[in-house]
Each structure stands twice: as structure tokens, then as C-alpha cells.
N, C-alpha and C positions, 0 to 999 in steps of 0.2 A: 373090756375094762375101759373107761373112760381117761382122759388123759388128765383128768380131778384127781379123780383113783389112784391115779398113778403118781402123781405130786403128793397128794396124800401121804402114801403107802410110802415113799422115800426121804419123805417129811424135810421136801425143798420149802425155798422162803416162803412166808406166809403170802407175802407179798403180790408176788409173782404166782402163786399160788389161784388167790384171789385176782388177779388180772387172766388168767388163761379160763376157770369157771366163768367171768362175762364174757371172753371170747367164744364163749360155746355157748351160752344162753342166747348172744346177740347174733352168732353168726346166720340165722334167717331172716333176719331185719336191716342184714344189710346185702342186697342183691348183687353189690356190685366187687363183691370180693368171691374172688374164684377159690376151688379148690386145692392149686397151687399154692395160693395167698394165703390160704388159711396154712395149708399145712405148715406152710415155712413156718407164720408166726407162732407155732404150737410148739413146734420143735425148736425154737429159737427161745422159748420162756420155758422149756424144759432141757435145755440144755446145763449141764453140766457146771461149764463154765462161767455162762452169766449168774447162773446162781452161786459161786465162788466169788465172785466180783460183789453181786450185793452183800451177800454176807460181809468179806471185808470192809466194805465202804460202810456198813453200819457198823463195824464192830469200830471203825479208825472215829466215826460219827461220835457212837458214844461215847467214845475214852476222850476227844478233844472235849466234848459238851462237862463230861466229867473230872476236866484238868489232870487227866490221868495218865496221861500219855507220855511215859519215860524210854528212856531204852533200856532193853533190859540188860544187858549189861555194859559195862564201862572198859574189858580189859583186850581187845577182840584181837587183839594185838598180839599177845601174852599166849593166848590161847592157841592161837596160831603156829607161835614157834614150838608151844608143846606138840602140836599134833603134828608138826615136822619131826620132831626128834621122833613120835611112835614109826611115824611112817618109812622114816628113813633103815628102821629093822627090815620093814616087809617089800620096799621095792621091789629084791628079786625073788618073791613068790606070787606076786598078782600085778598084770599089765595096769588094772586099774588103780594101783596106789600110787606105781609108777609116775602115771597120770595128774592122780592129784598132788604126789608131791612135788610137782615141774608148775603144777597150773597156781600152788600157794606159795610158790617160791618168785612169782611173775612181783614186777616192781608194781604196777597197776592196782593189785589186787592187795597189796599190801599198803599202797598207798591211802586205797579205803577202806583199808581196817585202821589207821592210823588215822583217817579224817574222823572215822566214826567215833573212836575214844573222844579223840578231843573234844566233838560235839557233846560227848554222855558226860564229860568230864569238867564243861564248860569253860576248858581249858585258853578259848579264844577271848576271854575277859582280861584288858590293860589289865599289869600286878603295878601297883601305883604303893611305892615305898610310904613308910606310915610316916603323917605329916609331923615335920619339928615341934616340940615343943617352946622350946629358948625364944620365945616371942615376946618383943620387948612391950614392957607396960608403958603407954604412957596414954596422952586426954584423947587418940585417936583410935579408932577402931582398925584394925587391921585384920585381914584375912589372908588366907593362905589358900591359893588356888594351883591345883597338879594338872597339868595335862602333859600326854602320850605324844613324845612329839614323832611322827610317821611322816611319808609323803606326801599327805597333804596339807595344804596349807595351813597354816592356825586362822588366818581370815580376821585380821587386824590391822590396823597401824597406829603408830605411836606419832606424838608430837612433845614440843617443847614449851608448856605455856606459857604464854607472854610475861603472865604478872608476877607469877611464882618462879618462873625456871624452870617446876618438876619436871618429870616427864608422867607423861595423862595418856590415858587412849584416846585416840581421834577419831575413831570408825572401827565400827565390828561389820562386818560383811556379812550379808543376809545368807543363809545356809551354810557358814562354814564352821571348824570346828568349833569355835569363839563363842560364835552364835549357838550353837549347839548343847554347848555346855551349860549356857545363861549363867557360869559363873564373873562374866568380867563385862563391863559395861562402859559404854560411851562416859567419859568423866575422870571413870576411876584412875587415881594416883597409882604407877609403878615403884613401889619401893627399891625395894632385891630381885634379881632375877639368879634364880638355883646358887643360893646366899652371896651376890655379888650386889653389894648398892652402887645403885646407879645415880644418886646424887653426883651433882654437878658433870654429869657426861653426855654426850650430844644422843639423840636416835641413833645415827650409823654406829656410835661405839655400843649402845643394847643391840644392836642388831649382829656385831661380830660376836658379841656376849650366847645370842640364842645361834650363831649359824654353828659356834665352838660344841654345842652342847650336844648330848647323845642322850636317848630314853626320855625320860623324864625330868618337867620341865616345870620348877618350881617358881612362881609370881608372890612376891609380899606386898599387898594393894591394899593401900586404903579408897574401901568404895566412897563412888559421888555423893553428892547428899539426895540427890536424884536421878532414878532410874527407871525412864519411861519406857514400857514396852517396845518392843520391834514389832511394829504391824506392816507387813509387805504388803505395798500399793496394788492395784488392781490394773494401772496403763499399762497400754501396750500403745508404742510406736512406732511408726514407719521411720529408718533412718536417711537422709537423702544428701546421706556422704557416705565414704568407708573412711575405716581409724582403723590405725597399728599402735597399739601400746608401746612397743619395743622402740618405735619411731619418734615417740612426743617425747620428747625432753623435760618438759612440765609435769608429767602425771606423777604424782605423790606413790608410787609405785608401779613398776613395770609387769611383776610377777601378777598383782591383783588385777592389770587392765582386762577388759573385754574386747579383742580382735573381733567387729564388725565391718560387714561390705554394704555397697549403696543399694539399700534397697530391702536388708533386711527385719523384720519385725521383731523387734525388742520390747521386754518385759522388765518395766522399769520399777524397783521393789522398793524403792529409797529416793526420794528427790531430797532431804534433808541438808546435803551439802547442797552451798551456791555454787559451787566450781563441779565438782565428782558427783553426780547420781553414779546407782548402784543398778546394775541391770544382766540379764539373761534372755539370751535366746531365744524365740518362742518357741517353745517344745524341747528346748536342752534338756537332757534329766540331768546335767551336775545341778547338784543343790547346791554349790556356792557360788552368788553373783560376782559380778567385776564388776569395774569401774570404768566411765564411759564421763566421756566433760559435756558436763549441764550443756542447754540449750544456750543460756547469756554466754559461756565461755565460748562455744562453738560458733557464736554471734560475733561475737568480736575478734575471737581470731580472724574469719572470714573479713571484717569490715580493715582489721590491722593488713592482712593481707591484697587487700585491694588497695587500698592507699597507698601501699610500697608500690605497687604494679602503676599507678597511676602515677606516680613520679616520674616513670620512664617509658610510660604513652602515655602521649597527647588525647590518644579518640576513647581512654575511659574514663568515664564521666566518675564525677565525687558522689561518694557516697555516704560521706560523713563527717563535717566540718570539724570537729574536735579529734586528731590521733588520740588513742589509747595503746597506752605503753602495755605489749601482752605480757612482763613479767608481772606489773600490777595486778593484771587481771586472773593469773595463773599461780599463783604462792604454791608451793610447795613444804606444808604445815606439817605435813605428818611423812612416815618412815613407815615400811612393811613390816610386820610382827614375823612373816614368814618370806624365803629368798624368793478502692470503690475508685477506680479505675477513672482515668478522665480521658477524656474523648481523640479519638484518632482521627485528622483530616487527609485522608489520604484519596486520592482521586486517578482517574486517568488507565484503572486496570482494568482489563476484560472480563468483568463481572463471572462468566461461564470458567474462569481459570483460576482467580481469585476474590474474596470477601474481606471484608474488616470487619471487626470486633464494636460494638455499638459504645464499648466503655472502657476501652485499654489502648496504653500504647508502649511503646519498648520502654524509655526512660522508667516506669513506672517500675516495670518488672526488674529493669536492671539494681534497682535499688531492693525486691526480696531476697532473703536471705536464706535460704531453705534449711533448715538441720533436721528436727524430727518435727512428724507430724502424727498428732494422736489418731490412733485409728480403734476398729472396731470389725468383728465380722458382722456381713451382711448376708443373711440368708436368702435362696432364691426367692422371688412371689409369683406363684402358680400363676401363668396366665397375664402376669406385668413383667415383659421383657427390659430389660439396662438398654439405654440408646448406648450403638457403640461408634465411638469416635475413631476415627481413623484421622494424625495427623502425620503430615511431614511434608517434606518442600515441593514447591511445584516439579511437576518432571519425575516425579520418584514413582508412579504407577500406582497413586492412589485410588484413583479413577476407574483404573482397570480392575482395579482389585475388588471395587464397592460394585462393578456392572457384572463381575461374574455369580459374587457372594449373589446379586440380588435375582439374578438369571437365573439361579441354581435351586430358588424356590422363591416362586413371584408372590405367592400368596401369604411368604410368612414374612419375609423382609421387606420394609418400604422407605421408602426418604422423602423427607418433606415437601411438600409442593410450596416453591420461593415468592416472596413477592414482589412486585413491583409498579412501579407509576408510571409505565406507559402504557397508552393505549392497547388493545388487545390487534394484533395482528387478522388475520381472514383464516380462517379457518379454524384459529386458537379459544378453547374454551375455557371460563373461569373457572379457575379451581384445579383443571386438570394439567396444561403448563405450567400457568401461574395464578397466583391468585391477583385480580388487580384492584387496583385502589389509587385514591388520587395523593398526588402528592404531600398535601397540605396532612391528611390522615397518617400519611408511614412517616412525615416529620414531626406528628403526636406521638405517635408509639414509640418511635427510637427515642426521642426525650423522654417518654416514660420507662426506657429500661425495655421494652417487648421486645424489641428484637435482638437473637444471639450477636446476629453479624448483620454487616449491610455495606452496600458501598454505592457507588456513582456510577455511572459508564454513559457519552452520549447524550450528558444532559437530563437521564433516569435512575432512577432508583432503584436499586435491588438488595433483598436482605431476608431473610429468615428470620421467622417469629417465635417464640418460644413456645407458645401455644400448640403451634402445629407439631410440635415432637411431642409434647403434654399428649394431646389427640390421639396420635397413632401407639402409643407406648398404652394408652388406656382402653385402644382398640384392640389388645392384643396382638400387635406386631412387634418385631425385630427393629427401631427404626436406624438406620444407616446414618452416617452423615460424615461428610470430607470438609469441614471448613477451614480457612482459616487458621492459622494456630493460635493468633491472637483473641479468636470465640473462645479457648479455653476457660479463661474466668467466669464468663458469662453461664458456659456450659456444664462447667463444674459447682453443682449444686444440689444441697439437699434432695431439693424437687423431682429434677432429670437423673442423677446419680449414674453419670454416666459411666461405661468403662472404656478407658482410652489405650489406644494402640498408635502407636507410634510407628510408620513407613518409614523404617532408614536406609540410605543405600550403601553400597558398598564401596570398598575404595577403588578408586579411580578406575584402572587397569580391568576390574571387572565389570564396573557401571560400563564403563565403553563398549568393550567386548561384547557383556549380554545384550543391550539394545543395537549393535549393530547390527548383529545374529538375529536379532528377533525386527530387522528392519523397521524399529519403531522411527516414529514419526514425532519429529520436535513439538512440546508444548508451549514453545515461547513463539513460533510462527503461527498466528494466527488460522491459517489455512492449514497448519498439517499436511504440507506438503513437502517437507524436505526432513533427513533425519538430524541428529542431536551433532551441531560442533562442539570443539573440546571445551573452550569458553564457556560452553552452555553446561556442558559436563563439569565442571569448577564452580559455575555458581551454583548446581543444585548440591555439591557437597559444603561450597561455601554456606550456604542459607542451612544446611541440616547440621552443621554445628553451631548454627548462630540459636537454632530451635531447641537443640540441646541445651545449651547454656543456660537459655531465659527457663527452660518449662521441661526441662528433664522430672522434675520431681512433682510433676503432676500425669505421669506416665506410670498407666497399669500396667502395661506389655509390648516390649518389642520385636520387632519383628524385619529382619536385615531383608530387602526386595531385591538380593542378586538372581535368585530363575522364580518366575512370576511362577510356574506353578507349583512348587515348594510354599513360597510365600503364601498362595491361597488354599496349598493345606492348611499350614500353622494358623491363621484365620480362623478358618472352618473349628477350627479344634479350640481356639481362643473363643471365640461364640459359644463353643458349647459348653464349656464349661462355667463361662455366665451364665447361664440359663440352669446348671444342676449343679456347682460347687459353692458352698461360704465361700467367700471373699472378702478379704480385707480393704476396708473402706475409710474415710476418716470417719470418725466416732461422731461427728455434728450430724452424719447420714441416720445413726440408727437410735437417738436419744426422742 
């Protein structure tokens, strides 16, 4: 009898059926399935079981296709305590009633026969008392809106309008219950709250009006005269601060704020207000946004806060001749419903230790103001690796860091070959040290923007071209590069799309300790001949907060250099996930 015959004869799925007849038609056309292999599958489409599985999954198929799909009954509960009361006669004649009398008597088991009612009974639907009628007549239109008031938030607030007095909603919050309902709308007039009018009473008195209230939560609103859609925006930005709601004193609500930290990707659904955008998480599943203060408010807070700092030091520079009084700029309108860079002269560094930036200097930077920055993912490109940056302060082991990463695979990682205006030395080949060129040429190019970085030493020129990272990134290399952290601007761009990793060290007591241990050798002595004093240990923490300050928020990842070869894992692993994760970029990179 064939194993057809046999599906036949027991008149399993047709299905299944017809899938084991091609396995026996085809099984000599395919050489490379053994006897083993067939067998299993014959017996695996004749088993029992899976043919219990498809049947069910077609019969659940068709009854959803056919909206038919109820339960069949509603009382499982009911049923239950009867067949306790039968069973309770027969306990002591059979071990097994015994059994199940103890196993329907479990809380568990009861508990879901009580969820399942409710589900057959659709008992989980708000019961929302029947709306008053006593609505007064008069030239305005009034509605009457119910909502369930529960844990979560209503996702509103209320304000005082200027012209009128009423009180108006000020903001519906993108996915909360407000939202959700699309019965109440930015505009609309609060009349009565659950029959109390709220004529002539401030927001906080409607607010002890809904914090009093229990169940159901009656509004007498006359709608706006218009009510534009809610369309959530599509930005996402990088944030390059953190906010505590509970902390700002300003925010139009503490409960609705959005707790964000530096750095992370926000989903901004509402720019509408000038003061409060409305935003989420990237990837929260709450569906109801907060509220996060606009870019201008977080602009001027910052600018308010430097000019008081500037009053009582001398060495920071102005940043904004006009104060701006931040209650002006911060109102607090509404109540919660629920509880090109210019040039750097800098000379005299040893080129092999340090660069300057062809188009930036401190003063410049100290005047950005960093808040959000619109971003975007950037997918990897098969075969065009992200140059990646390594900065941080002279001394912090960047050097070391970029000679191992490039040791550790010569042929994938490469760094640019620098240029410069001197003469070629005996022995030194063009292109492979340096690339040379005369003077008069690399003072056209850095006036034209070419070069990242450049600097002096000895009366020569030395600097890195843009081009030459263009070159090797198009070559299919990894390229490398330790500049400067004043290169940042230059290097941050469309074109290069670099990812930056920031070399920090650690405090003090350990920066000493690991480089004594590790007998490193001073980078501020020329010769590298003697190790790091403390002096030198203070300035390179002095200079890596100074780096932090100006160009923290143009950092992809950091990475603390207290034991060098920890740090050239997290490297190694920061590389690689350039190379095969999305990353978030600004949004000018992938437009």
C-alpha cells in the first residue's frame, strides 16, 4: 500500500494529501535526499497530529474569513459552579472527580473562565451613563462629550483666553485619550465640567473640578469654528541635552512632560507650539506624546543662561548682546486636562602631534548652541566604508588606538597620506609619506576650502586634503583619521559622512596609574623620552573638557581610554557596526 493509499483510505487533509503523492512522484529526481530523509518527511505529513493542526488552522481560517468566529458560549463561569455542585456528590467514589474537583476549584482556572465571559460578553466596553438632555438652547452650538476617566492620562490642557476670559483647550496630545476620541479639539470652549460651570474660574480650579471627579467625565463644549486635522510629523531628532520635566518650572505641565537624556532620538509629532513641541521616543510603544520645549526656547534658555555665567566670569565671552527675560520667552498658557567658519592662526605646533582646522576657531564654536539636530537613518553602502574619526586630546592614546585598529588589518584600514611644502627628504617618496607640493599650491587649496586641517611647523606647511579621504573611502577602504578636533566641521559633511568617536580619558587617579603601568611615554616631549608628569596629566583632562564643551554634540560614540585594550575592543566593535548597522545621521546626509 502506498503512503497515497493510506492518506486516502483515512481521508487526511487533502492538502497534505497532495503534498506527500509529489513527494513520491519526485522522490527519484532528487538524488540527494536519502532514505532517512524521505522517510521522516512521509511520516511527518502523515502524522496525526500535523494533520489536527491544519485542519484547525483552516477551520479558525474560515470562520475569521467568514466573520463568524463567536464563542460559543458566554456563561463558562456558571457552568462551572454547576459541575462543582455534581461533583461534590461523587468525590468519594472516584480518585478522578476527586481531581477535578480540587483542579476547578484552583483561583487560576477560574480566573479564566471569568476573563472568557467577559470577553463573550463584551463586558470590557466603558458603560458611559446616557447623555443629559437639559441643554440649554441658545445662537451656539453645544455638544456634550463623555469620557472614562482611568489611569491614563486624558492628554490635554486647558488655557485662559486672552480676549474672552473662557477657558479653551490649548493642546490635545498626539495619542492620548483626547486624541483618540477626536471628540475635543484644539479651540474648543469648556462650558461645564460633569454639570459644574467653569465660567469665571482659573485652569487650576477646572483641574481640582476633574482631579474631584470619579467614572465618568462629562465636558459641555462649544466646538472651535475650526478643526484642522492632527497630522503627526514624520522628524526625528537627535537631542544634545537631557530635560526633567518634574525640574522645569516653566513647562505648562509636569505630568504631560517627555524625560529625555543627551543623546537620545526623539519623534517629534507636533511642532505647532512656538514654546512646547510634542514628541516620543524613537521606538516607545506609548501612543501618548509629551511635551519637550521647542528648539527657540531651549535656544534661549541656554543663551539666558550664559549671560548670568558671564556676569561672574571674566574669560566667557558674550554671546548675545540683548538679555532675554526667560519668563517672556516661557508663558505658561495652558493647565493639564489630566494630574562657515573663519580662519584659525595658529602656529608654532609639531605638526606629527597636532593640526588645525582650515575654517574654524574656538570663538566661533563657542557661540553654537546645540539643542536638536534633525536626523535620519543611514543605511550601510556595500563596499563605501564611513571614514571614522577618532577625536580627543593630545595624550589620550589616540595614536595608539588608530596604529593597532590599522595593524590588525593593513589591507582594509588606511589614513591618508598628508601633505606638505617641503622639500622631499632622501629616501622619501611622493605620495607614500607625503604628498609634496609647493607652497604657493596648498595656500590655493586651503583658501579654497581643500584642506580638512593644516598647519605650520619650521617654516612648512602641512595639512590633509579632502580629497584624499574622498579617494580611499571610494577605494573601498576603512579610512582612519585622528585630527584635530577643530577638523570637525570641515569633516562633518554630506560628502565624508563620517562616524566620530570621541577618545576620553578617565579621571585623574586612573589616567596616572594606567600610563604609569603601561610606562607610556610623554606626548608633549618631543623625543618621547620620559613618562607623563601630573601637569601634563591636568592638561590633557583640562583640554578633553574643553572638547567636550565646544563639539560634544557632534559625537557618534564614546569611548572612556582607561586600559588601552578594552578600548580597542569597543573600537573594533564601534567599526563594525558602521560597516552593517542603520545609523542615525543628520537628515542633510541622506536627502
Amino acid at each position: 500500500m502506498t503512503a497515497a493509499l493510506v492518506m486516502d483510505t483515512v481521508n487526511w487533509d487533502p492538502s497534505l494529501s497532495k503534498l506527500l503523492n509529489s513527494l513520491v512522484e519526485s522522490k527519484a529526481d532528487i538524488p540527494s535526499c536519502t532514505d532517512e530523509e524521505f522517510g521522516f518527511l512521509s511520516e511527518l505529513l502523515q502524522s496525526k497530529e500535523l494533520n489536527a493542526l491544519v485542519k484547525v488552522h483552516n477551520k479558525v481560517l474560515h470562520n475569521i474569513k467568514d466573520d463568524k468566529f463567536y464563542p460559543m458560549l458566554s456563561n463558562a463561569m456558571d457552568i462551572d459552579v454547576d459541575v462543582l455542585e455534581v461533583l461534590a456528590t461523587k468525590t468519594h467514589i472516584s480518585q478522578d472527580c476527586r481531581e477535578l474537583f480540587q483542579l476547578l476549584q484552583r483561583p487560576h482556572i477560574q480566573g479564566l473562565l471569568c476573563a472568557h465571559d467577559a470577553v463573550a460578553q463584551k463586558d470590557y466596553y466603558p458603560r458611559l451613563p446616557d447623555i443629559p438632555l437639559e441643554v440649554d438652547e441658545d445662537e451656539e452650538t453645544v455638544k456634550i462629550v463623555q469620557l472614562v476617566k482611568s489611569n491614563e492620562p486624558l492628554g490635554a490642557t486647558i488655557k485662559t483666553d486672552e480676549d474672552t476670559g473662557k477657558i479653551v483647550i490649548a493642546r490635545i496630545m498626539h495619542g492620548g485619550a483626547a486624541d483618540r476620541s477626536g471628540l475635543i479639539h484644539v479651540g474648543d470652549e469648556v462650558c461645564e465640567v460633569n454639570g459644574i460651570s467653569v465660567e469665571g474660574k482659573t485652569p487650576n480650579c477646572v483641574l481640582k473640578i476633574l482631579q474631584n471627579s470619579e467614572g465618568t467625565i462629562t465636558f459641555k463644549i462649544v466646538p472651535a469654528d475650526s478643526k484642522g486635522g492632527m497630522r503627526e510629523s514624520k522628524v526625528r531628532v537627535r537631542a544634545h541635552f537631557s530635560y526633567k520635566a518634574a525640574e522645569d518650572p516653566h513647562t505648562p505641565c509636569k505630568e504631560a512632560g517627555l524625560d529625555f537624556s543627551k543623546g537620545d532620538v526623539l519623534h517629534i509629532v507636533s511642532q505647532d507650539d512656538i514654546y512646547w513641541w510634542q514628541a516620543r521616543r524613537e521606538g516607545d510603544r506609548n501612543m501618548r506624546a509629551g511635551l519637550i520645549p521647542s528648539r527657540a526656547l531651549q535656544e534661549r534658555r541656554i543663551i539666558v543662561e550664559r549671560q548670568q555665567k558671564e556676569k561672574t566670569d571674566e574669560d566667557t565671552i558674550s554671546l548675545c548682546s540683548v538679555p532675554v527675560p526667560l519668563p517672556a520667552l516661557c508663558p505658561r498658557p495652558s493647565n493639564s486636562l489630566h494630574d562657515s567658519p573663519t580662519k584659525c592662526n595658529l602656529q608654532g605646533i609639531k605638526t606629527k602631534k597636532i593640526m588645525y582646522d582650515a575654517a574654524e576657531n574656538d570663538d566661533f564654536d563657542r557661540e553654537e548652541i546645540p539643542t536638536y539636530e534633525e536626523v535620519a537613518k543611514l543605511y550601510p553602502r556595500p563596499g563605501l566604508y564611513r571614514p571614522v574619526v577618532l577625536i580627543g586630546p593630545p595624550g589620550v592614546g589616540r595614536n595608539e588606538l588608530k596604529r593597532r585598529i590599522m595593524a590588525s588589518d593593513p589591507d582594509k584600514y588606511k589614513t591618508p597620506v598628508p601633505y606638505t611644502s617641503r622639500p622631499p627628504r632622501l629616501g622619501e617618496i611622493n605620495g607614500k609619506e607625503y604628498h609634496f607640493t609647493s607652497r604657493e599650491k596648498m595656500e590655493e587649496d586651503i583658501q579654497a576650502g581643500k584642506f580638512i586641517e593644516y598647519g605650520e611647523y619650521k617654516g612648512n606647511l602641512y595639512g590633509t586634503n579632502t580629497e584624499s579621504v574622498s579617494s580611499l573611502v571610494d577605494a573601498g577602504y576603512v579610512c582612519l583619521l585622528n585630527p584635530h578636533y577643530q577638523a570637525l566641521k570641515m569633516l562633518r559633511s554630506p560628502k565624508l559622512k563620517p562616524y566620530v568617536i570621541y577618545i576620553k580619558p578617565p579621571r585623574f587617579e586612573i589616567l596616572k596609574e594606567t600610563r604609569n603601568e603601561a610606562r607610556a611615554r610623554s606626548t608633549f616631549d618631543e623625543n618621547n623620552s620620559r613618562g607623563f608628569t601630573d601637569e601634563e596629566f591636568n592638561e590633557i583632562l583640562h583640554s578633553a573638557a574643553r572638547i567636550e564643551f565646544l563639539y560634544s554634540h557632534l559625537f557618534d560614540e564614546v569611548i572612556v581610554n582607561a586600559d588601552l585594550s578594552m578600548a580597542f575592543e569597543q573600537l573594533v566593535s564601534a567599526i563594525q557596526r558602521v560597516e552593517t548597522d542603520p545609523l542615525w545621521v543628520p537628515a542633510s546626509w541622506v536627502q
